[in-house]
PyMOL commands that place a pseudoatom at each C-alpha (Angstrom):
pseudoatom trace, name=CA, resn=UNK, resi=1, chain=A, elem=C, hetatm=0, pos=[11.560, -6.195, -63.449]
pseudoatom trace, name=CA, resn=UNK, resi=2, chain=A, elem=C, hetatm=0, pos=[10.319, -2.765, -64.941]
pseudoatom trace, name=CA, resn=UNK, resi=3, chain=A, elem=C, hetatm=0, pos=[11.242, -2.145, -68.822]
pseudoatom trace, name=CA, resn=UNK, resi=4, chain=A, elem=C, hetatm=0, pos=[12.298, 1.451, -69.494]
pseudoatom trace, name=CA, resn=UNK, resi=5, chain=A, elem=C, hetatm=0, pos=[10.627, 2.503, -72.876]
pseudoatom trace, name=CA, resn=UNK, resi=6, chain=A, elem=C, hetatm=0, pos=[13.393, 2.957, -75.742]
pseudoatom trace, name=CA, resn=UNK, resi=7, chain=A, elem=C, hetatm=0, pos=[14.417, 5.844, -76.838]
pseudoatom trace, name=CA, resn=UNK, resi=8, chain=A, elem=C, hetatm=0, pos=[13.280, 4.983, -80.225]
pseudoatom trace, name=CA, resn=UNK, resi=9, chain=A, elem=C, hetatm=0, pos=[9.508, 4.283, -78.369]
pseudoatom trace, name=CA, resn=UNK, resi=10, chain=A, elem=C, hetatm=0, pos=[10.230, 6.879, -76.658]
pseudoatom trace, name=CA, resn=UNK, resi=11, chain=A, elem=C, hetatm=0, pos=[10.625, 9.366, -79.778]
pseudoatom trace, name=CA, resn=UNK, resi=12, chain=A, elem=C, hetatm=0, pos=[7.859, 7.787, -81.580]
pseudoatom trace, name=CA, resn=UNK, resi=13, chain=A, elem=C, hetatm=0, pos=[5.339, 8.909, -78.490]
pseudoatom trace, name=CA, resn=UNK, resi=14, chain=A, elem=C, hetatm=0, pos=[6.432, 12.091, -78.867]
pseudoatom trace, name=CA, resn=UNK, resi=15, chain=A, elem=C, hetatm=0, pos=[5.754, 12.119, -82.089]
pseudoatom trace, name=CA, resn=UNK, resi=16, chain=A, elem=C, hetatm=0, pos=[2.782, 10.235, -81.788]
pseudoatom trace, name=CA, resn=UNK, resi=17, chain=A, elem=C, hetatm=0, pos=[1.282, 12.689, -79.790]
pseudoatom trace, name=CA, resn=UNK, resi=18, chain=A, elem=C, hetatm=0, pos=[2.570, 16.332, -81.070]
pseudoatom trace, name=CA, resn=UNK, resi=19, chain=A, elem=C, hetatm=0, pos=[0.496, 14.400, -84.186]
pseudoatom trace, name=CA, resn=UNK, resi=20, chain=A, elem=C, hetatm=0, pos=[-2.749, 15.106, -82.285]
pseudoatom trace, name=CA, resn=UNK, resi=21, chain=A, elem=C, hetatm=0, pos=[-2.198, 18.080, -80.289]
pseudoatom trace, name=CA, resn=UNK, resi=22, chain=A, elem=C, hetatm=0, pos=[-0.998, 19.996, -83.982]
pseudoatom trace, name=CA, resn=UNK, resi=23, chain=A, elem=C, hetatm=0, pos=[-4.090, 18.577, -85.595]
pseudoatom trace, name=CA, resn=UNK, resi=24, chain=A, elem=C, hetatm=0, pos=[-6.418, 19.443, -82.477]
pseudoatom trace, name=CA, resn=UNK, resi=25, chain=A, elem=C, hetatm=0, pos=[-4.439, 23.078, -82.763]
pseudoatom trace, name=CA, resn=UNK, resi=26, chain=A, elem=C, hetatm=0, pos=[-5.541, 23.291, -86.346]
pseudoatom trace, name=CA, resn=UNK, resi=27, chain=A, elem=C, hetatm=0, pos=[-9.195, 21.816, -86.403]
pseudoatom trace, name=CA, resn=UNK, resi=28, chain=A, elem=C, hetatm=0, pos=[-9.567, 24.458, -83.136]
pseudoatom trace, name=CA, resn=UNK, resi=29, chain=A, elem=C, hetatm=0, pos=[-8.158, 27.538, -85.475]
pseudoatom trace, name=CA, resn=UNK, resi=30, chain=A, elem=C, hetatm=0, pos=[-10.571, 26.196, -88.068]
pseudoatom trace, name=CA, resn=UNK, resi=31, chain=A, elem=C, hetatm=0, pos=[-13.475, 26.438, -85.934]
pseudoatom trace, name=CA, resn=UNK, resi=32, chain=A, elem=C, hetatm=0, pos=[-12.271, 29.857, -84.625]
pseudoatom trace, name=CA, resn=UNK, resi=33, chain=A, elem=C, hetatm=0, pos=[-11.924, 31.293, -87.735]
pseudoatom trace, name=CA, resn=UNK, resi=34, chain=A, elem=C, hetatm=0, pos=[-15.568, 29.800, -89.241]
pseudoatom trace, name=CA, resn=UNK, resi=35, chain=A, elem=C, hetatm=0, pos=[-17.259, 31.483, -85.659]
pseudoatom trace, name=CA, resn=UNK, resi=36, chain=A, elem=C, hetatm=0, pos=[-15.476, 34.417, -86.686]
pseudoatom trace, name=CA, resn=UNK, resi=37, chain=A, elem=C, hetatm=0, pos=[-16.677, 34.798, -89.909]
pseudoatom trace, name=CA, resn=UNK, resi=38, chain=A, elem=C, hetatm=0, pos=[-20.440, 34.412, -88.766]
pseudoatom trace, name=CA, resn=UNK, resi=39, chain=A, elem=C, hetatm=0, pos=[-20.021, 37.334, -86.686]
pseudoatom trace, name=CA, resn=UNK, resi=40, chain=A, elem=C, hetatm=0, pos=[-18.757, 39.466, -88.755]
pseudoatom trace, name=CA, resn=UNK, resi=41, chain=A, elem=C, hetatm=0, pos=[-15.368, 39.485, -87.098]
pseudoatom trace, name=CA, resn=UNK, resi=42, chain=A, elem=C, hetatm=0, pos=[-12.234, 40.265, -89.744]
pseudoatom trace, name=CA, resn=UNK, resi=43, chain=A, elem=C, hetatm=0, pos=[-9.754, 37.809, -90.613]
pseudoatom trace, name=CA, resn=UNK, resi=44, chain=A, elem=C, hetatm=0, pos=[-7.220, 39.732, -88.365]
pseudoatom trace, name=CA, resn=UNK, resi=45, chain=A, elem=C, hetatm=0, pos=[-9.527, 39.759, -85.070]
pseudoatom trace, name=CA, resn=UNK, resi=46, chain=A, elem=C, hetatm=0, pos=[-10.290, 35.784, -85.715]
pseudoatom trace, name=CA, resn=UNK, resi=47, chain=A, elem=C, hetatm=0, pos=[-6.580, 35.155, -85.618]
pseudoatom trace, name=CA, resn=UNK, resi=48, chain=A, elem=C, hetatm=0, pos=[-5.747, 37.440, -82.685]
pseudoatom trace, name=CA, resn=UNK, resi=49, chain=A, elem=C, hetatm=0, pos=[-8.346, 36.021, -80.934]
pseudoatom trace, name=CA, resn=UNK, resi=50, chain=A, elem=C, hetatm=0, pos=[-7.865, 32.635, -81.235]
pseudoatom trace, name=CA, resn=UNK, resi=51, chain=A, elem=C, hetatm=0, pos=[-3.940, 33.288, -80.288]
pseudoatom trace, name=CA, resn=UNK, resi=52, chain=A, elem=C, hetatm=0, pos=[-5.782, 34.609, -77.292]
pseudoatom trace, name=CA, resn=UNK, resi=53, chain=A, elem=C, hetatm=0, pos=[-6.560, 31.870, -75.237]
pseudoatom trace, name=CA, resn=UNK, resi=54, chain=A, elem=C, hetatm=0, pos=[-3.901, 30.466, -72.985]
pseudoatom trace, name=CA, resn=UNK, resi=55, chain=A, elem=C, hetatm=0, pos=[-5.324, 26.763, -73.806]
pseudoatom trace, name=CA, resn=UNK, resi=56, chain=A, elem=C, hetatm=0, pos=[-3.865, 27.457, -77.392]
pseudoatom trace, name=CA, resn=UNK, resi=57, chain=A, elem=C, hetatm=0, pos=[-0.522, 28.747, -76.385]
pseudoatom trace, name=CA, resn=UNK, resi=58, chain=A, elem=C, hetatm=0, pos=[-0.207, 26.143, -74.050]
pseudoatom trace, name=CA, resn=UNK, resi=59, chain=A, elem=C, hetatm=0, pos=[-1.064, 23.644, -76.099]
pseudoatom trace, name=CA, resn=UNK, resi=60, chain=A, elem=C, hetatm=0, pos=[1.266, 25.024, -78.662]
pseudoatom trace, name=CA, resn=UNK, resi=61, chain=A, elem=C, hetatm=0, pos=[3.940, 24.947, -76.755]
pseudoatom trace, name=CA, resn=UNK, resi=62, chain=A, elem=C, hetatm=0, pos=[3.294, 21.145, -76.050]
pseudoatom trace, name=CA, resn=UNK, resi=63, chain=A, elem=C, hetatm=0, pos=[3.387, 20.345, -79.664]
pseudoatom trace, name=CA, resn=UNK, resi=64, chain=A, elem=C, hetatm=0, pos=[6.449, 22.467, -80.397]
pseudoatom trace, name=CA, resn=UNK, resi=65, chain=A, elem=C, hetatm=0, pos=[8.197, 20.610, -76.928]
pseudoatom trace, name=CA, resn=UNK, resi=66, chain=A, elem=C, hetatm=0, pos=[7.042, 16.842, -78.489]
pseudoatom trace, name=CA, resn=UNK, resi=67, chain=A, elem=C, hetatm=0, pos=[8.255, 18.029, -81.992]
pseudoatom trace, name=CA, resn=UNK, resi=68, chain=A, elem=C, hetatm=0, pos=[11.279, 19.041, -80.845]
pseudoatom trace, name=CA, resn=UNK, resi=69, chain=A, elem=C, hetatm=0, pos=[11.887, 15.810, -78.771]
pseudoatom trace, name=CA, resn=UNK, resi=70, chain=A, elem=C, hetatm=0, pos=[10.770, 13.735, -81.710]
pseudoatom trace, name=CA, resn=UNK, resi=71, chain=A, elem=C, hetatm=0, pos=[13.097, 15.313, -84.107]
pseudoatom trace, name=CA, resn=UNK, resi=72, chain=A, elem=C, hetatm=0, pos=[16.253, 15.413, -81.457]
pseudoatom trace, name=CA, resn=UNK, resi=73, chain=A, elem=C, hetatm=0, pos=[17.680, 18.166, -83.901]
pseudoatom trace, name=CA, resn=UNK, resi=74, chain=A, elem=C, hetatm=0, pos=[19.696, 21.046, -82.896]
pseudoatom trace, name=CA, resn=UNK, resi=75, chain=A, elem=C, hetatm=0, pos=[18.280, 24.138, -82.941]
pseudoatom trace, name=CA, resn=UNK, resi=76, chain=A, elem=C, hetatm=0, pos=[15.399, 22.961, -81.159]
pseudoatom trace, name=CA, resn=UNK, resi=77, chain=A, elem=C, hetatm=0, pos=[17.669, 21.631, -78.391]
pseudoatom trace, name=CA, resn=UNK, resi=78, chain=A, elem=C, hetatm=0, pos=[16.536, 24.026, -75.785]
pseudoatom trace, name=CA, resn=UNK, resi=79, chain=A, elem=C, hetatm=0, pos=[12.890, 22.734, -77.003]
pseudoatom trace, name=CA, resn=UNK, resi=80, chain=A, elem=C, hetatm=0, pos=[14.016, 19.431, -74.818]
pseudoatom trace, name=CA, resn=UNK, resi=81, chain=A, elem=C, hetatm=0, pos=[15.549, 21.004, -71.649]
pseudoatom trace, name=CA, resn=UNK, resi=82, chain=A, elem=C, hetatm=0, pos=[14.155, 19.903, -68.213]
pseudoatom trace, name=CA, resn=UNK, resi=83, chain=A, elem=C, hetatm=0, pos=[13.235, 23.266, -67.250]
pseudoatom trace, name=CA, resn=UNK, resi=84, chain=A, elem=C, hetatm=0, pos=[11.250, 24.218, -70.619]
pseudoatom trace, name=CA, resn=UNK, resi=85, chain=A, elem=C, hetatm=0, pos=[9.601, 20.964, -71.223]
pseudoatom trace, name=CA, resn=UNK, resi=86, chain=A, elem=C, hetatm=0, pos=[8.453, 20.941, -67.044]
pseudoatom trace, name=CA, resn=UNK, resi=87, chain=A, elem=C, hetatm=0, pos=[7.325, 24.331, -67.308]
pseudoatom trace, name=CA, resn=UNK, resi=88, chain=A, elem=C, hetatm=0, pos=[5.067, 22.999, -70.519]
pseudoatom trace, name=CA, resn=UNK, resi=89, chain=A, elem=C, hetatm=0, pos=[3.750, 20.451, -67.837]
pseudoatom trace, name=CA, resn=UNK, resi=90, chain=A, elem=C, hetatm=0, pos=[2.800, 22.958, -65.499]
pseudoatom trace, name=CA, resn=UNK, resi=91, chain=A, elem=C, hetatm=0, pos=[1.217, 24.860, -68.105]
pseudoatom trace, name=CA, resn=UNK, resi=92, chain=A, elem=C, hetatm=0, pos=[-0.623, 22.106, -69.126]
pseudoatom trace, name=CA, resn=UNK, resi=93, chain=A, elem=C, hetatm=0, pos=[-1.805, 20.862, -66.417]
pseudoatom trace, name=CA, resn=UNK, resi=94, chain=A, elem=C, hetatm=0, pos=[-2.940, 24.545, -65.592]
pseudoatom trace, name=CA, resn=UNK, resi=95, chain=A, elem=C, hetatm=0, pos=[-4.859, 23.997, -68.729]
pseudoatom trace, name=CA, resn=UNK, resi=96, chain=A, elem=C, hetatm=0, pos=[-6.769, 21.058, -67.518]
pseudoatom trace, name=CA, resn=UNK, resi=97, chain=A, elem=C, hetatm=0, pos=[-6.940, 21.544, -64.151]
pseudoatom trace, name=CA, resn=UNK, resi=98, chain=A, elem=C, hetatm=0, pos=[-8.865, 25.004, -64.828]
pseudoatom trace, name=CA, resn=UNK, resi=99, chain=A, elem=C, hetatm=0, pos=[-11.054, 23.918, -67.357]
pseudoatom trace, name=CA, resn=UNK, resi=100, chain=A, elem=C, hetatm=0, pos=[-12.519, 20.817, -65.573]
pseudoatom trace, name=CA, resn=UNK, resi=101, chain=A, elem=C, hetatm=0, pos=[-13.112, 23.112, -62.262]
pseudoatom trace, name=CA, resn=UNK, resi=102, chain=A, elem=C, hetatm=0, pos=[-14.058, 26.602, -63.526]
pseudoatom trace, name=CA, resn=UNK, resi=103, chain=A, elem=C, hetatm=0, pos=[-15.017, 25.879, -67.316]
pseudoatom trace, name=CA, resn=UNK, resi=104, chain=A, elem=C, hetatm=0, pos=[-16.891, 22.690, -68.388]
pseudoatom trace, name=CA, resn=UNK, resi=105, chain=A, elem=C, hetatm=0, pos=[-20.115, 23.434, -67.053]
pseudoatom trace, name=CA, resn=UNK, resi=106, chain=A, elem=C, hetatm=0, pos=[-20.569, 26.906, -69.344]
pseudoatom trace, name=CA, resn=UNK, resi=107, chain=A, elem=C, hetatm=0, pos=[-21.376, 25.373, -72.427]
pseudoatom trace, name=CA, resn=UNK, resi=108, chain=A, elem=C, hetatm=0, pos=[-22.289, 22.196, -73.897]
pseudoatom trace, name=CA, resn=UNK, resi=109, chain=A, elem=C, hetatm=0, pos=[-20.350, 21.144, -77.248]
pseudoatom trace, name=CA, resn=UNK, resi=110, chain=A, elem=C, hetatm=0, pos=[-21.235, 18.984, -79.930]
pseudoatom trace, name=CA, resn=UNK, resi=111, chain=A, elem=C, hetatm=0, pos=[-19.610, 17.938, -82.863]
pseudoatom trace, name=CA, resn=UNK, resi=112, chain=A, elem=C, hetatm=0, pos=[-16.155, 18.505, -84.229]
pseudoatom trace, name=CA, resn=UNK, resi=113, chain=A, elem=C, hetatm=0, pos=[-15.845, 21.454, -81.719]
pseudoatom trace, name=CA, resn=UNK, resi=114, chain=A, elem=C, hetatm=0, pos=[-16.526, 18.912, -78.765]
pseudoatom trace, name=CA, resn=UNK, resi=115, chain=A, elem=C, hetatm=0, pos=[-13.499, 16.659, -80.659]
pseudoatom trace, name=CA, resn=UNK, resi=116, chain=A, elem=C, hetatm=0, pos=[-11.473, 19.645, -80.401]
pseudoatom trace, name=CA, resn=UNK, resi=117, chain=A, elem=C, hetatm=0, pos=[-12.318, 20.434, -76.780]
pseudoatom trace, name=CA, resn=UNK, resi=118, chain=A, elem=C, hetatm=0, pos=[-11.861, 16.976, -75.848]
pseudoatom trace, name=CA, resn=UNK, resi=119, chain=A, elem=C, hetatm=0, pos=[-8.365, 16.975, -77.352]
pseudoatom trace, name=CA, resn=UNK, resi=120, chain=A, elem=C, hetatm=0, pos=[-7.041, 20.279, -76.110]
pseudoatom trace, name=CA, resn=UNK, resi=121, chain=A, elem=C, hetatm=0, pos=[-8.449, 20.277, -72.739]
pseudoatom trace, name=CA, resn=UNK, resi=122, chain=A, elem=C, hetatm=0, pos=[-8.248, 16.382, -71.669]
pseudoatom trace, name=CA, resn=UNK, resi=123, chain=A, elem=C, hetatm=0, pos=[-5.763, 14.483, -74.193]
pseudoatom trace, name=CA, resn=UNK, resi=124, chain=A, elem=C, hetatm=0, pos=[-3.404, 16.329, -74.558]
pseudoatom trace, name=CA, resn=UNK, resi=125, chain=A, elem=C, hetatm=0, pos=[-2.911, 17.540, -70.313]
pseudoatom trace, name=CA, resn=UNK, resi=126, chain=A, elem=C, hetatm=0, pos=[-3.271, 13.907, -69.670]
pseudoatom trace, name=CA, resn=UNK, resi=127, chain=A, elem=C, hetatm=0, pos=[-0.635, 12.974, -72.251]
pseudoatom trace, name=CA, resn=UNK, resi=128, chain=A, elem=C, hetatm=0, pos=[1.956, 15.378, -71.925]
pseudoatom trace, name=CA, resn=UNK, resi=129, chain=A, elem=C, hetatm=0, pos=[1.780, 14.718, -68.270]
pseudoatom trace, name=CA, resn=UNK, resi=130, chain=A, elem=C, hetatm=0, pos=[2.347, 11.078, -68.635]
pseudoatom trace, name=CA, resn=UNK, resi=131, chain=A, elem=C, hetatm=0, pos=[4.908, 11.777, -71.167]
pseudoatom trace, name=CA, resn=UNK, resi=132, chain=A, elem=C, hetatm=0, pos=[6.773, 13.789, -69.256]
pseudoatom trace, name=CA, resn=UNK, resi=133, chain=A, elem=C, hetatm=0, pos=[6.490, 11.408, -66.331]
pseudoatom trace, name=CA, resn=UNK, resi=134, chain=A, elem=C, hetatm=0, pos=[7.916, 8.212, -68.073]
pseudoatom trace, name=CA, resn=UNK, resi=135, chain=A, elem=C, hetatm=0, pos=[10.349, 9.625, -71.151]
pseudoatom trace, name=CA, resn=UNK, resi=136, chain=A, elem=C, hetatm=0, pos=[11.880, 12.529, -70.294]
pseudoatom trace, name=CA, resn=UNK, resi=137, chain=A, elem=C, hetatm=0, pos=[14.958, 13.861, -68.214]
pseudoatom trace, name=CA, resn=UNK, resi=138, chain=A, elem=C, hetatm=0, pos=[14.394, 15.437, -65.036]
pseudoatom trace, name=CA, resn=UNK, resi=139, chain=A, elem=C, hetatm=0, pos=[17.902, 16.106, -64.190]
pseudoatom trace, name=CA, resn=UNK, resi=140, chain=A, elem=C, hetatm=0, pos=[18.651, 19.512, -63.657]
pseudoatom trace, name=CA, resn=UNK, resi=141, chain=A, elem=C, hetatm=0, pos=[15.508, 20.889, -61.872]
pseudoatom trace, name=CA, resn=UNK, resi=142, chain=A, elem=C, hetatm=0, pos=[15.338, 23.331, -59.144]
pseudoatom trace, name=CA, resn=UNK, resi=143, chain=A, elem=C, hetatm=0, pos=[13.388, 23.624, -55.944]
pseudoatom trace, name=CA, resn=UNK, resi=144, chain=A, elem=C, hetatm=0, pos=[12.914, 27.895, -57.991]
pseudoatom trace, name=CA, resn=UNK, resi=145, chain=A, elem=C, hetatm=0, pos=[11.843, 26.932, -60.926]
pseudoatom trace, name=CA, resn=UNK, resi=146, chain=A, elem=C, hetatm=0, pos=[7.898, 27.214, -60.555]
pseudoatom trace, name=CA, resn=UNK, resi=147, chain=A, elem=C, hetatm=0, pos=[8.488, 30.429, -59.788]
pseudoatom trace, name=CA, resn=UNK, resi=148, chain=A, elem=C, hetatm=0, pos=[10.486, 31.221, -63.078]
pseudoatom trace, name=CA, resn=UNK, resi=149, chain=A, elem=C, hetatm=0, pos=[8.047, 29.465, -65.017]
pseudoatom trace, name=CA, resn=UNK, resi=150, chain=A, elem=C, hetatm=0, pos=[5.191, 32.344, -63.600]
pseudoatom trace, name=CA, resn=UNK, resi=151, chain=A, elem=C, hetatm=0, pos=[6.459, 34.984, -65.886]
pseudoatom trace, name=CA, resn=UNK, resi=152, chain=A, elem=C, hetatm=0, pos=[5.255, 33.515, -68.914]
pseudoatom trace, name=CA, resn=UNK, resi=153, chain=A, elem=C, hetatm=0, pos=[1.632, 33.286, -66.939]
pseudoatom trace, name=CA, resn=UNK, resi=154, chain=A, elem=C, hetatm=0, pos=[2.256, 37.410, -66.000]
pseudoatom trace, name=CA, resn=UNK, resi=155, chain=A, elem=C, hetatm=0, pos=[3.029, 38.118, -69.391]
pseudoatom trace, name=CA, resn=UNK, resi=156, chain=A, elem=C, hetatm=0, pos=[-0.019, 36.458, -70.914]
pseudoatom trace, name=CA, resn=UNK, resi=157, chain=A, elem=C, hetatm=0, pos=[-2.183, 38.364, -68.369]
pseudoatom trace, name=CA, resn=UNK, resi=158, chain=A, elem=C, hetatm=0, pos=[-0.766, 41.943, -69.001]
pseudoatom trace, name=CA, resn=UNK, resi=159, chain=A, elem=C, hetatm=0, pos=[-1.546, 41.057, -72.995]
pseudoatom trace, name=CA, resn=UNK, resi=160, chain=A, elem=C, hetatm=0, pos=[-4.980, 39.641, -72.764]
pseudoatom trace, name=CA, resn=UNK, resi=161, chain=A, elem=C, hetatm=0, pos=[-5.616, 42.869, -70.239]
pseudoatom trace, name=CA, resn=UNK, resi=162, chain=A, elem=C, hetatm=0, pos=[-4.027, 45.520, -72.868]
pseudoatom trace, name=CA, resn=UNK, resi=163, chain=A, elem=C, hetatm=0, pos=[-5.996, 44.224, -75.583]
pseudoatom trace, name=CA, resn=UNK, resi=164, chain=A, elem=C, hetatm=0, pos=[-9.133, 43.215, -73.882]
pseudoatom trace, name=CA, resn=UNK, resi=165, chain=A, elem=C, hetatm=0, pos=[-9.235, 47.178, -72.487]
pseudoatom trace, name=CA, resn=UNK, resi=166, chain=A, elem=C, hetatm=0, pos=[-8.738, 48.215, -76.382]
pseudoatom trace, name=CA, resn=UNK, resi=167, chain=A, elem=C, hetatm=0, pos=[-10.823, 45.696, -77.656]
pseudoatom trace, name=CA, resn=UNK, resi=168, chain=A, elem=C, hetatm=0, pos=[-13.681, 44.611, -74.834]
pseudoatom trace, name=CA, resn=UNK, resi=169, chain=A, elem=C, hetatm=0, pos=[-12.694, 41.002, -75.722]
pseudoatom trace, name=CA, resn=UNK, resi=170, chain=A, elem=C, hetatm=0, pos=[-11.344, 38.531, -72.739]
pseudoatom trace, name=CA, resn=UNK, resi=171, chain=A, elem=C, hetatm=0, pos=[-10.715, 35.106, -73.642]
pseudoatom trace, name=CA, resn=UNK, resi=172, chain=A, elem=C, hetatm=0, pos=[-11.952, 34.162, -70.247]
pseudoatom trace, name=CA, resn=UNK, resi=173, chain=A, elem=C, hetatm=0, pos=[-14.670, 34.876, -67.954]
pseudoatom trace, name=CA, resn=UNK, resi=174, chain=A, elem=C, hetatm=0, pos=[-12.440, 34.924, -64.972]
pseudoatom trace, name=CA, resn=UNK, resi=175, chain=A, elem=C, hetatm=0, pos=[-9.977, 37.733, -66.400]
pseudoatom trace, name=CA, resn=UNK, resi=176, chain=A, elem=C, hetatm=0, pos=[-12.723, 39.927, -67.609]
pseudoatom trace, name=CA, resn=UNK, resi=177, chain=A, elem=C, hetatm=0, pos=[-12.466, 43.386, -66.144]
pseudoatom trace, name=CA, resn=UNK, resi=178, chain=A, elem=C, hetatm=0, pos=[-15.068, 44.822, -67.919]
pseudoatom trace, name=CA, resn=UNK, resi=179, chain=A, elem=C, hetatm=0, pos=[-17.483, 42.085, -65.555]
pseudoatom trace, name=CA, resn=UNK, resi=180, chain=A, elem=C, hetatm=0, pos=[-15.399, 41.633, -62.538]
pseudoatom trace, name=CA, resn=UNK, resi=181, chain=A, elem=C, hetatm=0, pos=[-13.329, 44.829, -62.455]
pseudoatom trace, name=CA, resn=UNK, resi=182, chain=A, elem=C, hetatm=0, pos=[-9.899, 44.818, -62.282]
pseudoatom trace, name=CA, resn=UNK, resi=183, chain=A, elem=C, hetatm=0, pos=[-10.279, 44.236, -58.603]
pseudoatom trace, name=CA, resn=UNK, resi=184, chain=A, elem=C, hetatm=0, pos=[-11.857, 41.107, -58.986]
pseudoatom trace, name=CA, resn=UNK, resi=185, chain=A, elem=C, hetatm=0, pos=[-9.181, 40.029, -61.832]
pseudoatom trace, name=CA, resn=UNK, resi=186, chain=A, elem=C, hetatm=0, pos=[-6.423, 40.300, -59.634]
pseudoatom trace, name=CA, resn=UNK, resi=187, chain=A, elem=C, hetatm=0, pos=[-7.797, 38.108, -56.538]
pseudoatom trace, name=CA, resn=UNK, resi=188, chain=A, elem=C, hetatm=0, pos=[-9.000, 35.322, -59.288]
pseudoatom trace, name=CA, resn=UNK, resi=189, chain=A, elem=C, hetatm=0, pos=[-5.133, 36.101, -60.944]
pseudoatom trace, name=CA, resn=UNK, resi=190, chain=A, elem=C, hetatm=0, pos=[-3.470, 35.649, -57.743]
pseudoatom trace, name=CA, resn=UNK, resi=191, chain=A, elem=C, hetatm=0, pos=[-5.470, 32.380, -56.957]
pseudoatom trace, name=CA, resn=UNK, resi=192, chain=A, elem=C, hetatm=0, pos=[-4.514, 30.903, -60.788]
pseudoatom trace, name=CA, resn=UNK, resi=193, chain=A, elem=C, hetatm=0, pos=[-0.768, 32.218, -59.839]
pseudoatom trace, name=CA, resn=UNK, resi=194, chain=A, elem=C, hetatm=0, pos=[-0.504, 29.922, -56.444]
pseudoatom trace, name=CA, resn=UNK, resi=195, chain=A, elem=C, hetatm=0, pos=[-2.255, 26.928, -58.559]
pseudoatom trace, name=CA, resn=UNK, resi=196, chain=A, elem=C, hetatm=0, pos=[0.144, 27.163, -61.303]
pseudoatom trace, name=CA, resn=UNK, resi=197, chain=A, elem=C, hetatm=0, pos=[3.512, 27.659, -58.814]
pseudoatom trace, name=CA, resn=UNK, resi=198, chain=A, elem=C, hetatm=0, pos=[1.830, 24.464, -56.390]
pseudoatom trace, name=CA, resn=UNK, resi=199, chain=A, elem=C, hetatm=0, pos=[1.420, 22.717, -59.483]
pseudoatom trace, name=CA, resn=UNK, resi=200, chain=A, elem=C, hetatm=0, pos=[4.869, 23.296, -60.734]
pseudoatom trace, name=CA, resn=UNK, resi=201, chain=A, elem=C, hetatm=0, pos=[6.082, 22.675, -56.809]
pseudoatom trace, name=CA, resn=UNK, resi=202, chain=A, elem=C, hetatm=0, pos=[4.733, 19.164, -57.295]
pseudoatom trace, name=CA, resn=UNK, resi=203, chain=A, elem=C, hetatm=0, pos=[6.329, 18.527, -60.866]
pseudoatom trace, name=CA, resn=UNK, resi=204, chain=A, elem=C, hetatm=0, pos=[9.488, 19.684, -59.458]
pseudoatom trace, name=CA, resn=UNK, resi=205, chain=A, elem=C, hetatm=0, pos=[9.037, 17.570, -56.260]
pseudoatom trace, name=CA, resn=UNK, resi=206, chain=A, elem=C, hetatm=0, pos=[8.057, 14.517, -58.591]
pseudoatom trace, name=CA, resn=UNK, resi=207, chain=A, elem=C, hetatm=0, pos=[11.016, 15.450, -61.177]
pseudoatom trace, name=CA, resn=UNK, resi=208, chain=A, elem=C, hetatm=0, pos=[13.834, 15.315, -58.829]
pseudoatom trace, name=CA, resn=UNK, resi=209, chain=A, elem=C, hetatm=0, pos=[12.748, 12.195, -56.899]
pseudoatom trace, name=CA, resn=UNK, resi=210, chain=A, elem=C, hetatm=0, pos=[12.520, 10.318, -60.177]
pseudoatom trace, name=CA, resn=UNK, resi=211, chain=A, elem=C, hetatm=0, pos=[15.876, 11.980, -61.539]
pseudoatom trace, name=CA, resn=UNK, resi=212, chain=A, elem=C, hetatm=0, pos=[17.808, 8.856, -60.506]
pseudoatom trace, name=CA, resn=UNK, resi=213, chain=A, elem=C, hetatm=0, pos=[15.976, 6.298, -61.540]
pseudoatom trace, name=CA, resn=UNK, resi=214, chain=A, elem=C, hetatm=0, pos=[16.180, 7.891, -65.286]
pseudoatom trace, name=CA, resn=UNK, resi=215, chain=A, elem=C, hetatm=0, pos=[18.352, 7.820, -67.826]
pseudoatom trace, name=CA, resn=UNK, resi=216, chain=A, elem=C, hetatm=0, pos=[19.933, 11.250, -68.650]
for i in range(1, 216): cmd.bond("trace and resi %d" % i, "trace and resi %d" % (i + 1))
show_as sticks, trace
zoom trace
């Protein structure tokens, strides 16, 4: 016989873990901001650039999604929806997914910045994702919606572009047009883009398959 966590379990998970990702978030910015400060970067720049990196937003937006569940208050209702907190997972797992296979190997961390990459990059994918598997409703998903959830992906690239053409900063070596050209950041763009919609084809898949066995 299988024993569905509570919803009181279920809300302390949740709360659990948006514990970790907001203090990885804030020992991250920390670190940002120090790194910043050594290269003579302004307060401003530091902040814009660590608001930069998709791994932050992303992880932000897991946080805020946990929070929100935790807290069952609401305003943050829409925080809780199937759609938002399944296009978190794909984001998420985006996060992960792209930093084992294209990332890891570029540098080699050590100390609290290692803690930090550990947490952003591994714990918290991993533990959204089996959040999101066990508590949460799936009711209410659409065979669409992992194409819905690309505009948020679009509209981070057209920022990070603008600014990294004003600025000559991108927060990733596979979006840099100043290296690759823009030619080159649209075929690596358009390979991230059929990742992210396959990934959020599988949630969705997943999601409405496990819809019935879960409470709403």
């Amino acid at each position: 016989m299988t024993v569905m966590p509570t919803a009181k379990l279920k809300r302390a998970a949740a709360a659990l873990l948006a514990l970790v990702g907001w203090a990885a978030i804030g020992l991250q910015y920390y670190l940002t901001m120090k790194t910043s400060g050594v290269m003579g970067l302004s307060q401003i720049e530091g902040i814009v650039r660590f608001f930069s990196y998709f791994t932050i937003q992303a992880n932000i937006l897991v946080a805020l999604v946990l929070t929100a569940f935790a807290i069952k208050s609401g305003p943050d209702e829409w925080l809780v929806h199937p759609f938002v907190r399944s296009a978190v997972a794909a984001y998420i797992a985006m996060v992960g997914l792209v930093y084992v296979v294209l990332l890891r190997h570029l540098w080699a961390l050590t100390g609290a910045q290692w803690i930090a990459d550990v947490a952003l990059h591994y714990v918290m994918p991993v533990g959204y994702l089996a959040f999101w598997l066990t508590c949460v409703r799936k009711t209410g998903l659409r065979w669409y919606d992992p194409l819905l959830w690309l505009i948020y992906p679009l509209f981070y690239l057209g920022f990070v572009l603008v600014r990294g053409k004003m600025s000559g900063f991108y927060p990733y070596p596979f979006i840099d047009a100043k290296t690759l050209g823009y030619a080159g950041v649209a075929a690596n763009t358009a390979g991230l883009l059929i990742v992210c919609a396959a990934l959020g084809g599988c949630l969705v898949v997943i999601g409405l398959r496990l819809a019935r066995r879960q409470p709403a």
